[in-house]
RODO-2510 file (C-alpha; in nm, 4 decimals, decimal comma):
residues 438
     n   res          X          Y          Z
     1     x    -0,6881     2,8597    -0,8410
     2     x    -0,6966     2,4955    -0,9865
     3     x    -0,8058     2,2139    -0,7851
     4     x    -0,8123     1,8266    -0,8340
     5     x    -1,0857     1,6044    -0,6799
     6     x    -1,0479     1,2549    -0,6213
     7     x    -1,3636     1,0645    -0,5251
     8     x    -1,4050     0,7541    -0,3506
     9     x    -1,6165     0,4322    -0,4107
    10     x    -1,8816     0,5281    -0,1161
    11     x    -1,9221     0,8601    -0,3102
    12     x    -2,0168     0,6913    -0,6630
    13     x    -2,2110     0,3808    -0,5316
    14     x    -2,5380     0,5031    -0,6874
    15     x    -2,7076     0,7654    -0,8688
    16     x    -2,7979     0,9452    -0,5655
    17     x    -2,4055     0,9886    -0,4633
    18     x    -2,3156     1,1377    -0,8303
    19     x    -2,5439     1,3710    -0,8249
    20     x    -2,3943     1,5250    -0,4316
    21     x    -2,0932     1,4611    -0,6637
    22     x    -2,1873     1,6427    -0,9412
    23     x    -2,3148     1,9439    -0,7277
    24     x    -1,9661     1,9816    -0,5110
    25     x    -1,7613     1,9680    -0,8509
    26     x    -2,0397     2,2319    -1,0607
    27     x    -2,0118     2,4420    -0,6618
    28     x    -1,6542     2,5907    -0,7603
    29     x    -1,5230     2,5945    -1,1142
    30     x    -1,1687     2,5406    -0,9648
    31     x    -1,2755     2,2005    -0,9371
    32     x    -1,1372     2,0637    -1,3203
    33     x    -0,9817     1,7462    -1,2956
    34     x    -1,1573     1,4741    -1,1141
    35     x    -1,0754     1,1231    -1,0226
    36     x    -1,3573     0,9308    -0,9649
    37     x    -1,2875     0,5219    -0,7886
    38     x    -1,5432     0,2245    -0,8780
    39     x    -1,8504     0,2164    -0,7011
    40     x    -1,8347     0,0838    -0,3736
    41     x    -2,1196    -0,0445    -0,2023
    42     x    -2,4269     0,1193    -0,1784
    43     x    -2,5310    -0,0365     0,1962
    44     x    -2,3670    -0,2723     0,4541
    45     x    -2,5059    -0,5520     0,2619
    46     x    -2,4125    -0,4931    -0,0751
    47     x    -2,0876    -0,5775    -0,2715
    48     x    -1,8377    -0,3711    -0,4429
    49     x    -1,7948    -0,3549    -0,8087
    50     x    -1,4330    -0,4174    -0,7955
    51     x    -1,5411    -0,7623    -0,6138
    52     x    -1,7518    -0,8120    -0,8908
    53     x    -1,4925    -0,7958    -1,1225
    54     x    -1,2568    -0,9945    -0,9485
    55     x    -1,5417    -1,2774    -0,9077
    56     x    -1,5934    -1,2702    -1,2470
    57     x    -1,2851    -1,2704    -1,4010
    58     x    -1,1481    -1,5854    -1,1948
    59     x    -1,4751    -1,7557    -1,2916
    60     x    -1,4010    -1,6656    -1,6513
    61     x    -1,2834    -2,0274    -1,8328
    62     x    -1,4460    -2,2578    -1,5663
    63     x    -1,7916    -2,1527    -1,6619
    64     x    -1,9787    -1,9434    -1,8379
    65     x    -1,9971    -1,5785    -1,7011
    66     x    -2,2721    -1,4122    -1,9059
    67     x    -2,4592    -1,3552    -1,5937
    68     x    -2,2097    -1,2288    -1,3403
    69     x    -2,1312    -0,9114    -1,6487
    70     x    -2,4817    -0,8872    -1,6404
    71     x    -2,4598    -0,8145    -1,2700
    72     x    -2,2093    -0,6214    -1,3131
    73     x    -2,3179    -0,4517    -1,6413
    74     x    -2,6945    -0,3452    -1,4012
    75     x    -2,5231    -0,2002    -1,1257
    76     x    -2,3732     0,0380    -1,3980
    77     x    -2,7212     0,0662    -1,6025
    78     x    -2,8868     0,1404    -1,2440
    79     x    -2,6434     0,4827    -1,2029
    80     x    -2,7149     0,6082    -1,5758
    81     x    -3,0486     0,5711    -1,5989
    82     x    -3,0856     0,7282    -1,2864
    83     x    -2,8663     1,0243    -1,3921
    84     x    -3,1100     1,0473    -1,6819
    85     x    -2,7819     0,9713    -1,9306
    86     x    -2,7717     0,8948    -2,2960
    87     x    -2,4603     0,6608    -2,2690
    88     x    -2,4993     0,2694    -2,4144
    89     x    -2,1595     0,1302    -2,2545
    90     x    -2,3044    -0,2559    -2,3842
    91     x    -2,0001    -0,2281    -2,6216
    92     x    -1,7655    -0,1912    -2,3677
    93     x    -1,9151    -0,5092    -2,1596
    94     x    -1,8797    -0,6990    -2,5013
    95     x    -1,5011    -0,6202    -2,5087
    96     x    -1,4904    -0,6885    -2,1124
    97     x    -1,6204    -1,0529    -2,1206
    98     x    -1,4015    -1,1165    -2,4348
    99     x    -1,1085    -1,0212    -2,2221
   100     x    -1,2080    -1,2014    -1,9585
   101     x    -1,2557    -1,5117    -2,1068
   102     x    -0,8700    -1,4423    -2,2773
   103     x    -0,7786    -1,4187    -1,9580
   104     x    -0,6101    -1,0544    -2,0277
   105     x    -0,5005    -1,0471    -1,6077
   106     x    -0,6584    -0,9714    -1,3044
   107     x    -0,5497    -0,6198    -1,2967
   108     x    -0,6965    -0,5403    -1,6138
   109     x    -1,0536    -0,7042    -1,4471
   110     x    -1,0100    -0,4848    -1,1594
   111     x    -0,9338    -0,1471    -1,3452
   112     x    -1,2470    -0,1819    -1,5686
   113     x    -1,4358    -0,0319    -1,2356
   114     x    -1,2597     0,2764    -1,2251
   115     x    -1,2237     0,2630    -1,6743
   116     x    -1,6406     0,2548    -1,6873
   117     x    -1,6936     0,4953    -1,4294
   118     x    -1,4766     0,7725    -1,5240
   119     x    -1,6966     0,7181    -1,8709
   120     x    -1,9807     0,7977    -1,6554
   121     x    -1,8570     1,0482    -1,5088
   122     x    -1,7598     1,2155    -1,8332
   123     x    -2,0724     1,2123    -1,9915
   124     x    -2,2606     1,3488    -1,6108
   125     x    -2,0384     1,6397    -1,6216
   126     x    -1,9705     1,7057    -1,9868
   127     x    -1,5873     1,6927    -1,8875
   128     x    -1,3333     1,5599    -2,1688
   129     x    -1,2184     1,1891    -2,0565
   130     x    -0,8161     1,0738    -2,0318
   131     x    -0,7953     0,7070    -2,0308
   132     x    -0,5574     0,6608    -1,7096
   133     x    -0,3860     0,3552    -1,9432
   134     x    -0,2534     0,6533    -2,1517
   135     x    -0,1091     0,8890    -1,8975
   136     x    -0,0194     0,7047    -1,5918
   137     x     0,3210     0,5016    -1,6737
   138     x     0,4703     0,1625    -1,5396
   139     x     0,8043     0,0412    -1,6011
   140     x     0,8867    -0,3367    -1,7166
   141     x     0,9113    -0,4885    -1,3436
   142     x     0,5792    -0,3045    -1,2970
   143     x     0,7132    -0,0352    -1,1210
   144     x     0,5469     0,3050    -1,1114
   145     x     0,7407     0,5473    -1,3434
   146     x     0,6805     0,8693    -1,1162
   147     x     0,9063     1,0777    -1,3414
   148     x     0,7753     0,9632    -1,6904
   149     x     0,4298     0,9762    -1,5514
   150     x     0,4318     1,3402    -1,4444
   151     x     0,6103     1,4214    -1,7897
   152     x     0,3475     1,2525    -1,9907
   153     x     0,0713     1,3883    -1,7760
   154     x     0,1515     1,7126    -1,7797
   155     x     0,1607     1,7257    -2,1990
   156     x    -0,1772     1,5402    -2,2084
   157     x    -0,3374     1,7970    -1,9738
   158     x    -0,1922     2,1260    -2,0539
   159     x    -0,4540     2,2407    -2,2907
   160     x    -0,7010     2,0985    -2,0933
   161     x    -0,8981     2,3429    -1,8654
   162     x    -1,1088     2,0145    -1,7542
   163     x    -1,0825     1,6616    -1,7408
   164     x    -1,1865     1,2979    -1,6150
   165     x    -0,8949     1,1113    -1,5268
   166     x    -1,0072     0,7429    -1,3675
   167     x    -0,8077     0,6288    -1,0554
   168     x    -0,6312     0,3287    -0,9821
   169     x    -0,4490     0,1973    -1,2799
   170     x    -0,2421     0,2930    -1,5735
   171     x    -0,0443     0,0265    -1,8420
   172     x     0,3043    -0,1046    -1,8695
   173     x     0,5092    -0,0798    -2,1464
   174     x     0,3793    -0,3514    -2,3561
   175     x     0,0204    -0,1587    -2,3166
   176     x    -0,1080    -0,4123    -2,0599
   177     x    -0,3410    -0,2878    -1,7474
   178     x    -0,1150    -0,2348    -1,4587
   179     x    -0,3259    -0,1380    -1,1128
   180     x    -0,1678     0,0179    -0,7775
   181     x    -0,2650    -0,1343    -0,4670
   182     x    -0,6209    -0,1256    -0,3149
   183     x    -0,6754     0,2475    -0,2289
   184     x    -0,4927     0,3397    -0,5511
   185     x    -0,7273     0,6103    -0,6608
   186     x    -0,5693     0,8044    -0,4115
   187     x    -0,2222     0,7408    -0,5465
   188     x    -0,3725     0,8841    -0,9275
   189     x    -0,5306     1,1605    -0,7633
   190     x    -0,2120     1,2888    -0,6465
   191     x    -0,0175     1,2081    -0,9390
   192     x    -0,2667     1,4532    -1,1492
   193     x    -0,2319     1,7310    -0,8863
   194     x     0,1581     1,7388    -0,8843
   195     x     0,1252     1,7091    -1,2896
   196     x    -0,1063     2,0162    -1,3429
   197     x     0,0679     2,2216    -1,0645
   198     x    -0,2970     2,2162    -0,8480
   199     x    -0,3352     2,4552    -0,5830
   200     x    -0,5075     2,2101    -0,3534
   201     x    -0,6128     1,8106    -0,4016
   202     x    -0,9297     1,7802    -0,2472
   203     x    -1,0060     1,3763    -0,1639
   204     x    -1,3929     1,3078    -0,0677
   205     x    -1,4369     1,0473     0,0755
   206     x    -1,7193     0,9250     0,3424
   207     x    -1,5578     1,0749     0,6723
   208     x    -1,5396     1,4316     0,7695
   209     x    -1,1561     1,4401     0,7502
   210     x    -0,9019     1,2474     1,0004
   211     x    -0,9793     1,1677     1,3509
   212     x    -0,7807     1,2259     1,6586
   213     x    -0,8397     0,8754     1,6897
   214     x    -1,0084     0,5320     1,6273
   215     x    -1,3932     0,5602     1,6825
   216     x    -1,4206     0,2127     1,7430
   217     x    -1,2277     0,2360     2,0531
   218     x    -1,3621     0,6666     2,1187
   219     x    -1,7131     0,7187     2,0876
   220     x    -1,7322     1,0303     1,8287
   221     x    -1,3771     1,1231     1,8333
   222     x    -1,2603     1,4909     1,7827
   223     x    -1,1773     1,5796     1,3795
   224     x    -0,8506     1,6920     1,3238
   225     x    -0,8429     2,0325     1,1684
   226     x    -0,4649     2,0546     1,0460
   227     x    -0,1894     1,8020     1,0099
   228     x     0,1576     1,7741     0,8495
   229     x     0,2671     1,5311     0,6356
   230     x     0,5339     1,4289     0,8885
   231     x     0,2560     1,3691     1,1401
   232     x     0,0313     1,1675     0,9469
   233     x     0,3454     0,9483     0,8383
   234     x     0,3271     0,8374     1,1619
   235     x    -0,0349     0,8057     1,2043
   236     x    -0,0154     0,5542     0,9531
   237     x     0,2506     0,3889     0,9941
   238     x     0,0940     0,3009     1,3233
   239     x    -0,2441     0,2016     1,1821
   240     x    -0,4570     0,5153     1,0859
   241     x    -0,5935     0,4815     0,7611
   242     x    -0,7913     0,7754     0,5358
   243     x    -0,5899     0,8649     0,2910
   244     x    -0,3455     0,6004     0,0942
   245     x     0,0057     0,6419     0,2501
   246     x     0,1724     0,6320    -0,0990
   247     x    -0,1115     0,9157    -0,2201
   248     x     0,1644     1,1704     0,0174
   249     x     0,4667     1,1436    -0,2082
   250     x     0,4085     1,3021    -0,5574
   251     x     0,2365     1,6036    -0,3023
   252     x     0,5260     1,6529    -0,1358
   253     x     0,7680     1,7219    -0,4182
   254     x     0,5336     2,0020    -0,4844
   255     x     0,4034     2,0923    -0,1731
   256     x     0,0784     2,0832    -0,2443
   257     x    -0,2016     2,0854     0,0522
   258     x    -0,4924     1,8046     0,0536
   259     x    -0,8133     1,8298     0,1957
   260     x    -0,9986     1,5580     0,3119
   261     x    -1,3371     1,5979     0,2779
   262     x    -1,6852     1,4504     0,3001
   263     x    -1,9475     1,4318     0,0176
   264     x    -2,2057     1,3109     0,2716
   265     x    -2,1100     1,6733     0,4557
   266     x    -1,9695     1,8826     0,2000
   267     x    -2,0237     2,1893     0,4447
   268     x    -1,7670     2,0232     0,6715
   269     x    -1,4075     2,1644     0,6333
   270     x    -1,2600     1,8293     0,6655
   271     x    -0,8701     1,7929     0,7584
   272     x    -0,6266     2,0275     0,5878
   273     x    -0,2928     1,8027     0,5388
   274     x     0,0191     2,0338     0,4850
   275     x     0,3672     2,0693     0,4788
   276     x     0,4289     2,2836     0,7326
   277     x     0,2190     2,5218     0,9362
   278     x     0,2196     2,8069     1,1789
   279     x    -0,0834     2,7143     1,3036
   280     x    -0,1375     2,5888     1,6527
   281     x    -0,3330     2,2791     1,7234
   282     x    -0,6609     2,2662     1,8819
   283     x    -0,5070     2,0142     2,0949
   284     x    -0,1411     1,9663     2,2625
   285     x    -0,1555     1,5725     2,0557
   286     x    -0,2661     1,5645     1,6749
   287     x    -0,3977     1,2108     1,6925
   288     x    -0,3376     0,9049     1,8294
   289     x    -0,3086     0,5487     1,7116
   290     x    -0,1522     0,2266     1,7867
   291     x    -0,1704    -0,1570     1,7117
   292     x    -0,1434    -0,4770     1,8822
   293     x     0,0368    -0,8137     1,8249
   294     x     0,4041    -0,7123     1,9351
   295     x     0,6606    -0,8807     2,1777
   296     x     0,9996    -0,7267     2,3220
   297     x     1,2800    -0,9276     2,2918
   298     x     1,5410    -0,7527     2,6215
   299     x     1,8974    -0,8086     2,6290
   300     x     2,0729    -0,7504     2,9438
   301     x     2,4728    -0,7520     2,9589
   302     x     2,6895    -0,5580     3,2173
   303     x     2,8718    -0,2495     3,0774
   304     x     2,6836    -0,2888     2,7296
   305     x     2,6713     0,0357     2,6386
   306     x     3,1045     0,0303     2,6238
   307     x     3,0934    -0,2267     2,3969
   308     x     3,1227    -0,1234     2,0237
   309     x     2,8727    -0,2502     1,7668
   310     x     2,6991    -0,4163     2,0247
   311     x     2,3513    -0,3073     1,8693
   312     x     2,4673    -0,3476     1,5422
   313     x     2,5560    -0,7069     1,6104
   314     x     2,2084    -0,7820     1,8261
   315     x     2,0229    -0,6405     1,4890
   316     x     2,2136    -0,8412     1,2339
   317     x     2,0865    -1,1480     1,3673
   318     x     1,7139    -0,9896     1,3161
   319     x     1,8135    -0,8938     0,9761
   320     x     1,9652    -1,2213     0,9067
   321     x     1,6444    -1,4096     1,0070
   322     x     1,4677    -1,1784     0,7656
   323     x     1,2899    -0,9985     1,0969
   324     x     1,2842    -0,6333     1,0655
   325     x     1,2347    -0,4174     1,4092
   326     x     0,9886    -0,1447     1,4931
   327     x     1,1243     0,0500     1,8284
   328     x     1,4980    -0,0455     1,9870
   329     x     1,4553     0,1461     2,3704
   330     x     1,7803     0,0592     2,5524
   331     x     1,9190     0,1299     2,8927
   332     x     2,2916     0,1277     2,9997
   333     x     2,2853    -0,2546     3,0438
   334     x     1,9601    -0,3148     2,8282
   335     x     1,9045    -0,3807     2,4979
   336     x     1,5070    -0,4179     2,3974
   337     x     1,3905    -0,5308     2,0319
   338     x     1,0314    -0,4477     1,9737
   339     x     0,8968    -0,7057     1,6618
   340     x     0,5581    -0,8348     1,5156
   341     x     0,5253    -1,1373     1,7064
   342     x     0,3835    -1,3739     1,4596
   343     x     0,6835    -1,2850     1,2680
   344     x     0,9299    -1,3339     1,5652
   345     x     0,7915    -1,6775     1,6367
   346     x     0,8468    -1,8064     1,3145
   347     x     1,2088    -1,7505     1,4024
   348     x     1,2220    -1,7721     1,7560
   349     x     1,4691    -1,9857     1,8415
   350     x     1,6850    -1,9275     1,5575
   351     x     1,6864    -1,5344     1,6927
   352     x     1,7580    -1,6531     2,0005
   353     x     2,0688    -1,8645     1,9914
   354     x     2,1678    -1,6338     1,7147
   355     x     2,1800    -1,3505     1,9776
   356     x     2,3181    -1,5465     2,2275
   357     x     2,6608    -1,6387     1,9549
   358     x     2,6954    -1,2835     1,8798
   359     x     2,7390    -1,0871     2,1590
   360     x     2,6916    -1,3749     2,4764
   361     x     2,4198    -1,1408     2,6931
   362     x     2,3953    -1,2618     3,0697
   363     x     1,9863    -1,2767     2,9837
   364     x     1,7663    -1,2728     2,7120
   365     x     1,4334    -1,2317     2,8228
   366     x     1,0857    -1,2186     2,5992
   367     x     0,7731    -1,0560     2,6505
   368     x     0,4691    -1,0833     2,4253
   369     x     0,1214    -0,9963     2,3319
   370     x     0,2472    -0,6100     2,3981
   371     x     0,0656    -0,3199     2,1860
   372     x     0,2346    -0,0476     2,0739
   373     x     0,0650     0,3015     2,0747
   374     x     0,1880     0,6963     1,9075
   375     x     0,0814     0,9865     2,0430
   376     x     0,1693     1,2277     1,7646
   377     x     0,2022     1,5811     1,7868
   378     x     0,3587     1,9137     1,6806
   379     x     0,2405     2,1252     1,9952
   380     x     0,4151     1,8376     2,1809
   381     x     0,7318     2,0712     2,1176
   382     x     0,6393     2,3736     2,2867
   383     x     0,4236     2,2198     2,5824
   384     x     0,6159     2,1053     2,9046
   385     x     0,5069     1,7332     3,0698
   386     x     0,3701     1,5931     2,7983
   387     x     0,4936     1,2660     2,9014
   388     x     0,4293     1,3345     3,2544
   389     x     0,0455     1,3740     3,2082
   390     x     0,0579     1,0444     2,9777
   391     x     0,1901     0,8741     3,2639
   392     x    -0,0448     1,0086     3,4725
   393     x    -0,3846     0,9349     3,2917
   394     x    -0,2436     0,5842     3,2106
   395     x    -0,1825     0,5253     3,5894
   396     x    -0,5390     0,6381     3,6729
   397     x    -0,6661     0,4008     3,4187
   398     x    -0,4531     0,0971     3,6230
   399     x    -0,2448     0,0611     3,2855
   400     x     0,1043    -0,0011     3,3268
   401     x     0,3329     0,1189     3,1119
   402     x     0,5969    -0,1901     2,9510
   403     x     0,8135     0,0506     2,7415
   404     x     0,8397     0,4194     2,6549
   405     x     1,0902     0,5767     2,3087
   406     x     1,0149     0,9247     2,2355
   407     x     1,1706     1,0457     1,8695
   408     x     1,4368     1,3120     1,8434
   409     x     1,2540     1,5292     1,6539
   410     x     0,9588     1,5881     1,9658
   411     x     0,6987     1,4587     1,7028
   412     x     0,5897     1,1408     1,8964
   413     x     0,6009     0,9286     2,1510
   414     x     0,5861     0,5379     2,1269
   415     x     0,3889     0,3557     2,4545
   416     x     0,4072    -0,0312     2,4800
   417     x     0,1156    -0,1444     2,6775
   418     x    -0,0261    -0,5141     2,7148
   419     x    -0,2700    -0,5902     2,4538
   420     x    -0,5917    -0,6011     2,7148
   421     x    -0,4839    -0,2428     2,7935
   422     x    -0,4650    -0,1099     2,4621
   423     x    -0,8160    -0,0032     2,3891
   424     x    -0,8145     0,1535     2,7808
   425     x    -0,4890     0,3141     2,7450
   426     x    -0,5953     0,4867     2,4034
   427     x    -0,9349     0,6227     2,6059
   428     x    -0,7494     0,7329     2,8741
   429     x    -0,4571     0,9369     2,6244
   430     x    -0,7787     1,0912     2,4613
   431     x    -0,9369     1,2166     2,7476
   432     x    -0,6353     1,3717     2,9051
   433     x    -0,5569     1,5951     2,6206
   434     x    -0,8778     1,6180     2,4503
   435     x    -1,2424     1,5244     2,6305
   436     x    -1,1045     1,7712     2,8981
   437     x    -1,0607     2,0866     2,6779
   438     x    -1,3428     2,0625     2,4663
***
């Protein structure tokens, strides 16, 4: 079995966090490649490298910034001499302030994170290390080269049985630092998984794997044991956030499972993300999330629904104004947009007249300040009144329900709620199917 293990920035903050690192990887020699983030901070109070380097580098040519790589330069000092290391990287600082002061680009500053503690990590574990800058390939808009990357991957890493790969960046054509968004260690962790053919990609992080839901809004939410890639698509893409959404791709070409895990609790199983599965969920939902700041823009036109290209026409206008749509519910005489509001009201009026040109409704009517909410679920296939009993618990909460679209494919269903209800509404969802089967 080969695994790959990513590591975030809470997991290499300090000394203290390799070594829990160090003993999870040297717990199962599957573990061989590893993708170790920056160090993030090491209490509420304290800031994280990659800030550092950001600082730094836009201070870099205004004044002199001897003292902010010395910051920098101690937090790294702090981790090796408390791993008891033989590793001088003062050479490497030397090259880092003369590239700052060239001003070699902010993604080059904020790679150097990830660059110095891969070295780290290399030395810690006596694992070979792989530049990401070599391996991980942009094209000349700066566009990740998925293909080229997995080719040249694979041939760096085929005779390796272990290696330290850094997250978060690799180079453009020209050689120049090229990062992926925040969260981007993620992103390389997958990318090395899919090139050595892993069995599993194991991503520790500082949570015990996903939650059913937010536990800002559910006081020690339920861990979700298994869920598909299809379900935590639209987790996501409705504000659930563990794992980087663009980390799924290069794992789903091969099908390869991830395990979220935490290296705080390694002796938790964490959340098993799959493909598919026979398995049946603890739970009729998988999770639930939502976000707020929408407004519905309703059409109403007699015998609507027997004109042709009416919808196309109502969402051309959007599309004109640059406005792109989340949900379109519709009756046989309505027509409902759901939008971002602070979007919509940039182009409010414009929308409006434009609507009014193209198909001549006998009212337009807006609502705002709605939240949108998914209740996502593969078990919601197989299990009768699932929508009945969110109906119910809603009701019993005194939450009324502004709009209801449930997908095709039985995966999820969409609730618009005001934005005062949200945080009640998502309590209310939880407890129905969850706090009263545990």
């Amino acid at each position: 079995m080969k695994k790959v293990v990513k590591f975030g920035g809470s997991s290499l903050a300090s000394a203290e966090q390799f070594r829990k690192v160090g003993a999870i990887i040297h717990a199962e020699k599957e573990r061989r490649y590893v993708v170790p983030s920056a160090p993030g901070k090491r209490d509420s109070n304290d800031t994280k490298v990659t800030d550092m380097l950001y600082d730094c580098y836009h201070a870099a040519g205004r004044q002199d910034i001897s003292r902010k790589i010395e910051a920098i330069a101690a937090r790294y000092r702090e981790i090796i001499e408390g791993l008891g290391l033989e590793l001088n990287l003062d050479s490497e600082f030397e090259t880092i302030q003369k590239k700052f002061e060239e001003q070699a680009g902010s993604d080059y500053a904020a790679s150097r994170g990830e660059y110095l503690n891969g070295l780290i990590m290399s030395a810690y574990l006596e694992f070979p290390f792989v530049d990401a800058a070599e391996v991980v390939c942009f094209d000349e808009d700066g566009v990740f080269d998925g293909e080229k990357t997995n080719e040249v991957m694979r041939e760096r890493l085929s005779g390796m049985e272990t290696a330290v790969i850094p997250g978060f960046y690799g180079s453009m054509p020209d050689g120049s630092i090229k990062t992926f968004s925040r969260g981007g260690s993620d992103i390389t962790g997958s990318i090395v998984a899919r090139a050595v053919h892993a069995d599993l990609y194991e991503n520790w992080t500082d949570v015990s794997g996903f939650l059913v839901t937010d536990p800002r809004i559910v006081e020690n939410p339920a861990t979700i044991e298994t869920i598909t890639y299809r379900e935590l698509r639209e987790l996501s893409y409705m504000g659930a956030t563990v794992l980087h959404a663009d980390a799924i791709f290069p794992l789903r070409q091969e099908g390869i499972p991830v395990n979220i895990r935490n290296t705080n609790r390694p002796q938790d199983p964490g959340t098993l993300i799959v493909e598919d599965t026979c398995r049946q969920p603890l739970y009729t939902i998988t999770g639930i999330a939502g976000k707020k700041g929408f407004c519905a823009v309703t059409i109403e036109k007699d015998m609507m629904n027997s004109e042709i290209g009416f919808g196309r026409k109502v969402l051309q206008v959007f599309e004109e104004n640059g406005i792109s749509f989340e949900h379109v519910p519709s009756g046989i005489d309505t027509f409902s947009v759901i939008v971002y509001q602070d979007d919509f009201m940039k182009k409010e009026q414009s929308i409006i007249s434009g609507i009014h040109r193209a198909v001549s409704p006998d009212s337009l009517e807006l609502e705002s300040n709605l939240a949108l909410i998914a209740v996502v679920g593969r078990g919601m296939r197989s299990t009768r009144g699932t929508a009945g009993r969110i109906f119910s618990a809603l009701a019993h909460a005194n939450v009324n329900v502004k709009m209801i679209d449930q997908g095709s494919s039985e995966l999820n269903i969409i609730i618009g709620v005001k934005d005062e209800d949200f945080e009640r509404a998502i309590r209310a969802i939880y407890d129905i199917f969850v706090l009263t089967h545990m």
